[in-house]
Each structure stands twice: as structure tokens, then as C-alpha cells.
Residue, then its C-alpha position, 0 to 999 in steps of 0.5 A: x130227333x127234336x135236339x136235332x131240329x133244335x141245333x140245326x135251327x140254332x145254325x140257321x139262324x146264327x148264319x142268317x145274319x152272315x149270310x144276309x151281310x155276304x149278299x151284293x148290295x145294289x148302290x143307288x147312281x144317279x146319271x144324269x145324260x143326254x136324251x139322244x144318247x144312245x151310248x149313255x142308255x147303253x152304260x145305265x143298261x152295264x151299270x144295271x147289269x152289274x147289279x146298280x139301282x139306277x135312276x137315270x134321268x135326261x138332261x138338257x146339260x150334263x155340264x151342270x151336274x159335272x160342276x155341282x159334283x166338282x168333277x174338273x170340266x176338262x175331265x167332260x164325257x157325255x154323261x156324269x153321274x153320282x154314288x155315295x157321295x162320288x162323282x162318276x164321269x165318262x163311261x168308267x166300268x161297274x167294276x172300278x165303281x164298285x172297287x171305289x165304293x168298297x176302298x172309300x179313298x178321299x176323293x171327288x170320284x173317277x172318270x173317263x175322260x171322252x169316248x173311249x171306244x169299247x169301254x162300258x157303252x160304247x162297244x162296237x156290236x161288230x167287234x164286242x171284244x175290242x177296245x181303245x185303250x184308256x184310263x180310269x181317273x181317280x179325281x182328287x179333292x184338289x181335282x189331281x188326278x191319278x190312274x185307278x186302272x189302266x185298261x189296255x188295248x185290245x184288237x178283239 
């Protein structure tokens, strides 16, 4: 019986370490966003949601932190933000951020150029399920941009 508990404590704690490695990480995003804007606490609540430490903090100019991040200004939203060293500009969905920190592509960081309507904070409560469609932009070091993925309409 004590050889039992003995090989079934050695597992344990063989898989420990595997299992500890298999857990979701929770990356640390800095937003950075207007006080009055209810779409962008409505993206810190997504981000949030898809397991995203947050410190969101408002501001009286987004444009800032867009420049210092060097995401191109024709790229603007209403909110820009930070993680791992990647800017994140407009309301680009958790997944593609996560995809991003997973890939770690040579680059400034993604973007959702506007408002697209349903896309990560800014779902119409009446029809939740439709959308505009949009692109998600991979934002070369040069400020090149590229199609990360490509979200297609949807009539909801």
C-alpha cells in the first residue's frame, strides 16, 4: 500500500510542472481611453472576459499613447492600448490579441481602424450577433499594414 501512495505521489508531481505550464496566462494590457466612452469600458469588460489583466486608464488624448506606441495615426480609434511590447489600437477581438502574443511576429501590433459596428464594444444590445464587416490589421515596423483576419458580415 505505501508503494502505491509513493508511485502515485511521484506522478503528481511529475505533472505538476506540466500542468502548471497547461494553465492560461492572464497578459497584462494597458488601455488607455476616453472617460465618456462607453464602447471602450465595454472592450476593457471583453478583454476582461477572455482572461486579460487590465489596467485601463482615461485619458484626455488617446492620440498620445497611439504616437508613443507608433501605431500610424491613420490607423486611429477611440482607444489604444499596450501588451508585450505591441500596440493594439481600435476594438481588435481578444482572440487575435491572444493569436499575436502567441505568433510574436516582427511588428508595431494590430489594429481596428474606426468603429466597426459589432466588433468587440461595440455590439448593438438589440441585435448581438450582427456585425459590419471589418479587418484586423497586422501593423509592420515600417507601419505596412497586412490582414491578421478578416471578419465577415453578419446579418445577426
Amino acid at each position: 500500500m505505501q508503494r502505491r501512495h509513493f508511485n502515485l505521489a511521484a506522478l503528481a508531481a511529475l505533472a505538476l510542472p506540466a500542468l502548471a505550464h497547461a494553465q492560461p496566462s492572464r497578459p497584462r494590457i494597458e488601455v488607455y481611453k476616453d472617460a465618456n466612452c462607453g464602447c471602450c469600458s465595454q472592450w476593457v469588460a471583453h478583454l476582461q472576459a477572455f482572461g486579460f489583466d487590465v489596467a485601463s486608464s482615461d485619458v484626455d488624448d488617446t492620440g498620445v499613447y497611439r504616437r508613443r506606441f507608433g501605431m500610424p495615426e491613420r490607423l486611429a480609434s477611440c482607444h489604444s492600448a499596450q501588451v508585450a511590447g505591441y500596440a493594439i489600437e481600435g476594438h481588435v477581438p481578444a482572440v487575435d490579441i491572444r493569436r499575436l502574443l502567441k505568433d510574436k511576429p516582427r511588428a508595431i501590433g494590430l489594429a481596428v481602424a474606426g468603429m466597426p459596428a459589432g466588433s468587440p464594444g461595440m455590439e448593438d444590445p438589440r441585435n448581438p450577433k450582427a456585425r459590419a464587416a471589418y479587418d484586423v490589421l497586422l501593423v509592420g515596423k515600417d507601419g505596412a499594414t497586412s490582414v491578421y483576419h478578416r471578419y465577415p458580415a453578419v446579418a445577426g
